[in-house]
Kinemage of the C-alpha trace (Angstrom):
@kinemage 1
@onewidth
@group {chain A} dominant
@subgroup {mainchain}
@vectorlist {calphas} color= white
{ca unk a 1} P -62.669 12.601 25.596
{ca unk a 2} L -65.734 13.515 28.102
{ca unk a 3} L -67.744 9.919 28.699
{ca unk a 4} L -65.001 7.629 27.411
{ca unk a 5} L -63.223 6.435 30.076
{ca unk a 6} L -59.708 5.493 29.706
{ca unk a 7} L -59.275 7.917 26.988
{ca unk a 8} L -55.220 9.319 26.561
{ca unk a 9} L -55.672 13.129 27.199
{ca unk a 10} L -53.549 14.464 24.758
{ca unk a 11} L -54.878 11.905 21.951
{ca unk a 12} L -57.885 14.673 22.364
{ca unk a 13} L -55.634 17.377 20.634
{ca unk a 14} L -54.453 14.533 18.032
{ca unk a 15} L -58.724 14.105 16.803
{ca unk a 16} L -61.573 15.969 18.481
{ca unk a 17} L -60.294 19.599 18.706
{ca unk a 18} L -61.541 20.192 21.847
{ca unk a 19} L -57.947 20.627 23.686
{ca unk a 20} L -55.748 22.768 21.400
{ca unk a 21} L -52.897 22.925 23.685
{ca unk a 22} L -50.377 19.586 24.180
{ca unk a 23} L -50.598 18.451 26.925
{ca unk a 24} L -47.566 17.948 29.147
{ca unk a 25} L -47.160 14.462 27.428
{ca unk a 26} L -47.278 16.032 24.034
{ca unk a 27} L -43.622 17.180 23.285
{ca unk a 28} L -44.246 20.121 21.049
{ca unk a 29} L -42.167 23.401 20.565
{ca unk a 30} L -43.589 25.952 22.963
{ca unk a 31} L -44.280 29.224 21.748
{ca unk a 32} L -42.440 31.921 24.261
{ca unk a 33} L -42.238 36.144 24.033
{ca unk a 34} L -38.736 37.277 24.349
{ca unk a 35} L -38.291 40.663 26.419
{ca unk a 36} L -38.972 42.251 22.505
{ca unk a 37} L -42.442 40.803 22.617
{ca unk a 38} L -41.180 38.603 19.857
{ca unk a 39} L -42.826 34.918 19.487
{ca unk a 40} L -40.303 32.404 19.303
{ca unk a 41} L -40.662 28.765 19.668
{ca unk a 42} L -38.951 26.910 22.537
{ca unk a 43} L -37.880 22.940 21.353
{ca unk a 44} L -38.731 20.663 23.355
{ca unk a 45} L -36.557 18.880 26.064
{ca unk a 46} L -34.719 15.439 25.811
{ca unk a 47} L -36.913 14.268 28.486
{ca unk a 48} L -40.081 15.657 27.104
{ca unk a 49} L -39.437 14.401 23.658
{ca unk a 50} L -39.266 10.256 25.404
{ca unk a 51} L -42.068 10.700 27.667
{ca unk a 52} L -40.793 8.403 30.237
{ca unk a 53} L -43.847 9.202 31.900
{ca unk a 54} L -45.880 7.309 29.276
{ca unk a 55} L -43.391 4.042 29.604
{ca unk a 56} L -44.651 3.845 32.946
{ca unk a 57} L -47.973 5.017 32.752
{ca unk a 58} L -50.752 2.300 33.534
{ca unk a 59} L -53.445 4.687 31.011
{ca unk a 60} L -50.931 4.236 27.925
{ca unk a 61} L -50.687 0.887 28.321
{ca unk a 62} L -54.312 0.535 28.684
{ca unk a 63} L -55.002 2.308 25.820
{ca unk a 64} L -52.025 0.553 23.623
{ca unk a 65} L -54.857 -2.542 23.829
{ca unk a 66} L -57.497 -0.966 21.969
{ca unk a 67} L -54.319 -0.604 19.614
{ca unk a 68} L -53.350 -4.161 19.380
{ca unk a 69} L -57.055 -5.774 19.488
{ca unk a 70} L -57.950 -2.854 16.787
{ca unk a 71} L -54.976 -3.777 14.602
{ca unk a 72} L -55.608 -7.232 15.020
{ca unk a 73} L -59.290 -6.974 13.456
{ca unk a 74} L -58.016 -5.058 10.867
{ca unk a 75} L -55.188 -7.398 9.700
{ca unk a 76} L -57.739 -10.477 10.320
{ca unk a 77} L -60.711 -8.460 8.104
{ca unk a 78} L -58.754 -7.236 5.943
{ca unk a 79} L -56.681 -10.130 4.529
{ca unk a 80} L -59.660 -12.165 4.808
{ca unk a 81} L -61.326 -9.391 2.748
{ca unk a 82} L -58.041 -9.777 0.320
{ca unk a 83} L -58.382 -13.633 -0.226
{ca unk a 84} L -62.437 -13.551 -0.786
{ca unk a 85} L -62.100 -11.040 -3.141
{ca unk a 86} L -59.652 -12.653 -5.587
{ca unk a 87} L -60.995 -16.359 -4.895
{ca unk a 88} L -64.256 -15.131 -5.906
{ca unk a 89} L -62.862 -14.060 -9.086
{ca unk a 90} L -65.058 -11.126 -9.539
{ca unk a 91} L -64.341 -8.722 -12.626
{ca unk a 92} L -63.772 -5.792 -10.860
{ca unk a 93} L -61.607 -7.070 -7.780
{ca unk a 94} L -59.491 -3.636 -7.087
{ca unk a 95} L -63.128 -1.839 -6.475
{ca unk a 96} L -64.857 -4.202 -4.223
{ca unk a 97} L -61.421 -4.562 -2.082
{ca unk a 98} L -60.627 -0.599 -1.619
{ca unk a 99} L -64.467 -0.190 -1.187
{ca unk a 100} L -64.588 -2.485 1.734
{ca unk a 101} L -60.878 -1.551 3.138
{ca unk a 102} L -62.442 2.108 3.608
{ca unk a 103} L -65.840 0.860 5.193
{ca unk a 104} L -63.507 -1.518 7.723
{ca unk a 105} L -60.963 1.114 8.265
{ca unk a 106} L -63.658 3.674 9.275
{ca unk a 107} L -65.517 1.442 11.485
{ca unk a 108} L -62.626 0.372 13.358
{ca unk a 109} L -61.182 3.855 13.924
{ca unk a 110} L -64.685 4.909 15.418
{ca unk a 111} L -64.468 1.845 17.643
{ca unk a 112} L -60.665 2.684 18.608
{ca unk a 113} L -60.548 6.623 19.029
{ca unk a 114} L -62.001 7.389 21.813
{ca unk a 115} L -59.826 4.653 23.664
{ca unk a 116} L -56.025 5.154 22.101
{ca unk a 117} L -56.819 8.177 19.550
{ca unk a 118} L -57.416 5.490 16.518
{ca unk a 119} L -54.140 4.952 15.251
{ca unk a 120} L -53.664 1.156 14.090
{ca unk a 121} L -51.137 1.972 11.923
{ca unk a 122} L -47.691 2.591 12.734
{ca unk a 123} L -47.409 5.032 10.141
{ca unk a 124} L -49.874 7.321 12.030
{ca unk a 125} L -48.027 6.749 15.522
{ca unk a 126} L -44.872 7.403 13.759
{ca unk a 127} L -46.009 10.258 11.980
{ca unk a 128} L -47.266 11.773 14.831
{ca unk a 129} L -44.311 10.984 16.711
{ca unk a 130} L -42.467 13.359 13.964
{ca unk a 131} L -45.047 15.898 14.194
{ca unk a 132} L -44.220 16.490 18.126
{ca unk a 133} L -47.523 15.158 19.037
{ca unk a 134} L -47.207 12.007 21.230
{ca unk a 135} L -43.874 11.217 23.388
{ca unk a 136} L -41.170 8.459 21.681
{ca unk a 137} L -42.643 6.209 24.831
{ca unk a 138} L -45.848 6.565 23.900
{ca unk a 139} L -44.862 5.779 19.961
{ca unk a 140} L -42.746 2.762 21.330
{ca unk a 141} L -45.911 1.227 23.183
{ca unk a 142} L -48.152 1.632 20.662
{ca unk a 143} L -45.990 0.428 17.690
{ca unk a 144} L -45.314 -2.241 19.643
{ca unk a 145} L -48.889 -3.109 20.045
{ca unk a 146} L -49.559 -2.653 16.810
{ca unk a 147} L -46.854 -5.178 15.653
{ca unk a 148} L -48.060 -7.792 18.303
{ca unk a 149} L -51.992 -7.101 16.866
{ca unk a 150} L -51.091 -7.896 13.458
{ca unk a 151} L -49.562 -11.587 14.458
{ca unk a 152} L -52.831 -11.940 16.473
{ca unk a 153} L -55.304 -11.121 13.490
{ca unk a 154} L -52.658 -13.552 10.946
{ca unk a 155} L -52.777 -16.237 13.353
{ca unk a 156} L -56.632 -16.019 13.901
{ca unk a 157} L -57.033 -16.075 10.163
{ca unk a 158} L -54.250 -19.064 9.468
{ca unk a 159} L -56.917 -21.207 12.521
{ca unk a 160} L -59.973 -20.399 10.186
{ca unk a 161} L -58.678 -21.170 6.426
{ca unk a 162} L -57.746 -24.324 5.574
{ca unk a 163} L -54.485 -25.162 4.454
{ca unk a 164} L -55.356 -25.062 0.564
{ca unk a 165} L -56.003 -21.280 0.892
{ca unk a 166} L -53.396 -19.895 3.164
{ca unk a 167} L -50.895 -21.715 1.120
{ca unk a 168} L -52.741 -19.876 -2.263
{ca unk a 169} L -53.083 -16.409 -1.116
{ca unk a 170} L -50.319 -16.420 1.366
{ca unk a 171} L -52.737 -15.751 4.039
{ca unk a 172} L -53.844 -12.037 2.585
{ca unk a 173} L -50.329 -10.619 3.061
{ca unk a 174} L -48.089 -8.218 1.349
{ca unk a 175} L -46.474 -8.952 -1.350
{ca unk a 176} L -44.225 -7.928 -4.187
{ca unk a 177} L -43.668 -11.134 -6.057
{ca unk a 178} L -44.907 -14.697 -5.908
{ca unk a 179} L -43.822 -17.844 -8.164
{ca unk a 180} L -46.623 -18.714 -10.991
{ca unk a 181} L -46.606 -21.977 -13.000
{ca unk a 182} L -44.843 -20.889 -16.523
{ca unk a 183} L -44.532 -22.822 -20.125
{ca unk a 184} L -41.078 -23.729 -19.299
{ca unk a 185} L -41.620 -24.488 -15.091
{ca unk a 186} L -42.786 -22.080 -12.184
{ca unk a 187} L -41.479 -18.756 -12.417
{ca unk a 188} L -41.032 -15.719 -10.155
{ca unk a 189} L -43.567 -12.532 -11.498
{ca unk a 190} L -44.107 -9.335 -9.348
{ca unk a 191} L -43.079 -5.525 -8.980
{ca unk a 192} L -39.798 -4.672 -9.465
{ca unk a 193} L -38.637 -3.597 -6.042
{ca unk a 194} L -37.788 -0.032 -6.541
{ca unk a 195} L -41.326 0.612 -8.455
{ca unk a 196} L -43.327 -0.995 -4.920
{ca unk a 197} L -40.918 1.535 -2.565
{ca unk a 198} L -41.573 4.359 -4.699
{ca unk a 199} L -45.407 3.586 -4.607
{ca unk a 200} L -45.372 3.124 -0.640
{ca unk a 201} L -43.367 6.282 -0.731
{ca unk a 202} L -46.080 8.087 -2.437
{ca unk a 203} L -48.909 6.688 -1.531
{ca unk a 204} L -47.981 6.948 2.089
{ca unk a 205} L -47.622 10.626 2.107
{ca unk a 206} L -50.848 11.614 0.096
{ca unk a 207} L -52.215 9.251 2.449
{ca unk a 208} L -50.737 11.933 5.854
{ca unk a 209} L -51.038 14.356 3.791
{ca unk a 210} L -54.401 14.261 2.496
{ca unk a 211} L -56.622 12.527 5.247
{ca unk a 212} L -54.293 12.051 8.150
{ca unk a 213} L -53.099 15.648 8.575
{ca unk a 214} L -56.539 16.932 8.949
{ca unk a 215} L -57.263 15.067 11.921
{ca unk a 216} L -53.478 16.071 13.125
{ca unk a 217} L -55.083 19.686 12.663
{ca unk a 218} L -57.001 20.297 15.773
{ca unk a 219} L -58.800 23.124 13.927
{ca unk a 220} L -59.861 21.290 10.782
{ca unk a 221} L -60.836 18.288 12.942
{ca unk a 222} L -63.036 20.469 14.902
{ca unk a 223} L -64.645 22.041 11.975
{ca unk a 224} L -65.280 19.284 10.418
{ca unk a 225} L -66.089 17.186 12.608
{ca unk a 226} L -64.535 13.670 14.768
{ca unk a 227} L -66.629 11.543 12.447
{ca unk a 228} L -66.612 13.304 9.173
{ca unk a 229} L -62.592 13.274 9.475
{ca unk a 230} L -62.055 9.735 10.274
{ca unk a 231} L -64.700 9.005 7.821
{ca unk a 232} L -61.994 11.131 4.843
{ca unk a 233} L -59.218 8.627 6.259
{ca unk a 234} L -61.087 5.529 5.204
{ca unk a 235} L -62.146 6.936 1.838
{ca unk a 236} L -58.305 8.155 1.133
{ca unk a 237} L -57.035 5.284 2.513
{ca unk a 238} L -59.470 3.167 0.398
{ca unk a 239} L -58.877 5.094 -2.735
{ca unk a 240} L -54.910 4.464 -2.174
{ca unk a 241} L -55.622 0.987 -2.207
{ca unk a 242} L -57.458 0.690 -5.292
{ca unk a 243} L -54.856 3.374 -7.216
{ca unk a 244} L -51.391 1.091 -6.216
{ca unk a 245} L -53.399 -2.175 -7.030
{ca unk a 246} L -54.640 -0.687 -10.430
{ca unk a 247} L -51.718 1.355 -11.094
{ca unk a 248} L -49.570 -1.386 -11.683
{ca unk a 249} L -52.176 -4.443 -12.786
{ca unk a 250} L -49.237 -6.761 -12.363
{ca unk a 251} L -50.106 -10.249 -11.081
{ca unk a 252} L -47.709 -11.046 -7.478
{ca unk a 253} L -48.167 -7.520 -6.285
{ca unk a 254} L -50.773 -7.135 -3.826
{ca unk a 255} L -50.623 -3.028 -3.690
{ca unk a 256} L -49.461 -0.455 -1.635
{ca unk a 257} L -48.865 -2.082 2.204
{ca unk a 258} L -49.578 1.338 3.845
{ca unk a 259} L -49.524 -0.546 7.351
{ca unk a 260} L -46.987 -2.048 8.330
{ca unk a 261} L -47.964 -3.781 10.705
{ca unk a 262} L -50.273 -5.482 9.086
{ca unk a 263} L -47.381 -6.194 6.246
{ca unk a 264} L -45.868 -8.011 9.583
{ca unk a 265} L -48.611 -10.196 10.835
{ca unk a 266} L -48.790 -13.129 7.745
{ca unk a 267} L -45.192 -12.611 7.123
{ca unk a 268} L -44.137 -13.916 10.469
{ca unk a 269} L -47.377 -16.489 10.675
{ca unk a 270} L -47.185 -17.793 7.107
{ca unk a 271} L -43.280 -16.810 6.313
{ca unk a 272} L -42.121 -17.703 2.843
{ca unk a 273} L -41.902 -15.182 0.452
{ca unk a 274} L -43.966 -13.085 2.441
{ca unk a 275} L -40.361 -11.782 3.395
{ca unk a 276} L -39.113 -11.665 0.171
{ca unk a 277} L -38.996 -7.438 -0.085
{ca unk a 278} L -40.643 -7.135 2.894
{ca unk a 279} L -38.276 -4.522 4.219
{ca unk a 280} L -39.726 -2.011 1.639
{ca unk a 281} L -43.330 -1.944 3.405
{ca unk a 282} L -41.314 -0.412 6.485
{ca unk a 283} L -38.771 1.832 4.842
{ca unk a 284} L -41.394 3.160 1.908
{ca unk a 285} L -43.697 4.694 4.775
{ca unk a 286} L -40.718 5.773 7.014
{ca unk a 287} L -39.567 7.602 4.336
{ca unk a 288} L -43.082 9.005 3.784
{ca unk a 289} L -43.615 9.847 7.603
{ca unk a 290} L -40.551 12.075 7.582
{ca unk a 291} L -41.456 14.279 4.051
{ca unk a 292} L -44.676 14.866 6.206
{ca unk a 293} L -43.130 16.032 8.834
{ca unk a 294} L -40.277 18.607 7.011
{ca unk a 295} L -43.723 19.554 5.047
{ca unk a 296} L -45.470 20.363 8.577
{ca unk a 297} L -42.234 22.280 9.381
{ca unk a 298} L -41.938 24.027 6.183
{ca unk a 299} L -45.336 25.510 6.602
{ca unk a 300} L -45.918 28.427 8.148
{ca unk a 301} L -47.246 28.227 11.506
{ca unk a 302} L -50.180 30.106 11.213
{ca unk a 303} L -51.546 28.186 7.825
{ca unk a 304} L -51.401 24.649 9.562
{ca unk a 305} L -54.528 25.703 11.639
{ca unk a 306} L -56.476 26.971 8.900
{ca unk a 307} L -60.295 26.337 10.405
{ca unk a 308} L -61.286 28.481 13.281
C-alpha cells in the first residue's frame, strides 16, 4: 500500500482493491483465450502454488512480525478481556465480552494491515491460502508467526496475573470442559465435544463467509471501503462470539475458539485441561476454511466481484 513501507504487494489485492490482478506471488488460476476466443482458466503451477520465493523473501518475513506481535496483543487483550469479564461477575457477561472482542479485533487489524494484510488468525491465512490468494510459503510463515504470537501474548499475561487467577480462569483460554466442585466431589461439566466442533464449524464459515470474504473481494473492499470492511470483521467476529457463548449457556465452555492460535497460546503456557479437546479448535475451522473455499469455487466467476 502507497506510504506504508514494508507492505506485502499482493496483500493489496487481499484488502484495499487497488491491485485487482495477483501478483506473481499470488497463485491464482489465470484466465487465458484459446484460439476460439474462449476464456478458460489456467491452474496454477506446483511452484507457483509454494511460493518458494516467499520462504526466502526478507519482506515476508518482515511482515510475518506485524503477524506475531499483532496476534500476540490479541491473545494477551483478549484473554485478559475473558478473565475481567467473568471475575467481575457482571449480569450480562456474553455482551460486554463480544462488544469489546470486536472493538480489539478492529483496532488491531487497522494497526496490522497495512504491514502483513491483517490476518492474525490462521483461519484467514489458511483460508486465503485455499482461495489461491497467498503462496503455501507465505501461509507457512505467517501461521507460524501466528502460533509463536499467541505463546508470547499467554506468557505476557501468565507474568501479570497472579497465580490465584491463572489457575481460576485457566489463563483466558479455550475451553470445552473444566472440573467444578459438585454435592458428591469435583466433577467434570462442559460441551459435549461434537456440539463445540459443530459450532466452530459453523461459526467459522459465517465468520469467511460473511465478513472475511468481502475483504477477499477486491471489488467489495474497494467499494466499501479498507476501513468500513475491517470494521464488518470485528462486528461479525464479535457477534460470533457472543452467539456460541449464549447459544449454549453451559458453564466450562468458553465459546467458539475461531483463532486458533490464540486456542494455542494458554494451552501450551498454562497446559492442563486446556488440551483436553483442544484438537477441535483446529479441525472445526479447517473444516470451515475448506466449505469456503468449494463455496468460492462453486460460484460463478463473474458474481464473486459483484461491486464495480
Amino acid at each position: 500500500m502507497a506510504g506504508y513501507p514494508g507492505t506485502v504487494e499482493d496483500e493489496e489485492s487481499l484488502y484495499s482493491g487497488k491491485n485487482p490482478h495477483p501478483s506473481a506471488t499470488t497463485p491464482m488460476a489465470e484466465v487465458v483465450q484459446n484460439e476460439g476466443g474462449i476464456q478458460k482458466k489456467k491452474s496454477p503451477t506446483l511452484i507457483e502454488m509454494l511460493g518458494l520465493e516467499d520462504l526466502f523473501s526478507l519482506t515476508t518475513w518482515r511482515a510475518s512480525v506485524a503477524e506475531l506481535l499483532g496476534t500476540a496483543v490479541l491473545v494477551f487483550a483478549l484473554d485478559t478481556i475473558v478473565i475481567s469479564t467473568i471475575q467481575t461477575q457482571t449480569k450480562t457477561p456474553n455482551l460486554i465480552l463480544s462488544t469489546l472482542v470486536a472493538i480489539i479485533v478492529t483496532i488491531l487489524l487497522l494497526a496490522t494491515y497495512p504491514i502483513s494484510g491483517g490476518h492474525i488468525n490462521p483461519v484467514v491465512t489458511f483460508a486465503a491460502l485455499l482461495t489461491g490468494l497467498i503462496s503455501i510459503s507465505k501461509a507457512f510463515i505467517y501461521i507460524l508467526a501466528q502460533c509463536v504470537g499467541g505463546i508470547v501474548g499467554a506468557l505476557a499475561l501468565k507474568v501479570v496475573v497472579n497465580s490465584e487467577i491463572e489457575q481460576t480462569f485457566s489463563l483466558g483460554g479455550c475451553t470445552l470442559t473444566v472440573v467444578a466442585p459438585g454435592p458428591d466431589g469435583p466433577t467434570v461439566v462442559g460441551l459435549e465435544t461434537g456440539q463445540a466442533l459443530w459450532l466452530e464449524i459453523i461459526c467459522g464459515f459465517v465468520f469467511l463467509f460473511a465478513s472475511v470474504w468481502m475483504a477477499f473481494d477486491h471489488r467489495q473492499a474497494k467499494g466499501l471501503g479498507r476501513v468500513n470492511v475491517l470494521i464488518i470483521v470485528g462486528i461479525v467476529l464479535g457477534l460470533l462470539v457472543y452467539v456460541s457463548t449464549t447459544v449454549t449457556a453451559t458453564k466450562g465452555y468458553a465459546g467458539a475458539g475461531l483463532n486458533p492460535a490464540r486456542c494455542l497460546g494458554p494451552a501450551i503456557v498454562r497446559g492442563g485441561h486446556l488440551w483436553n479437546g483442544h484438537w477441535v479448535f483446529w479441525v472445526g475451522p479447517a473444516i470451515a476454511c475448506v466449505a469456503f473455499a468449494i463455496y468460492t469455487k462453486v460460484i460463478p466467476s463473474h458474481l464473486s466481484h459483484t461491486m464495480e
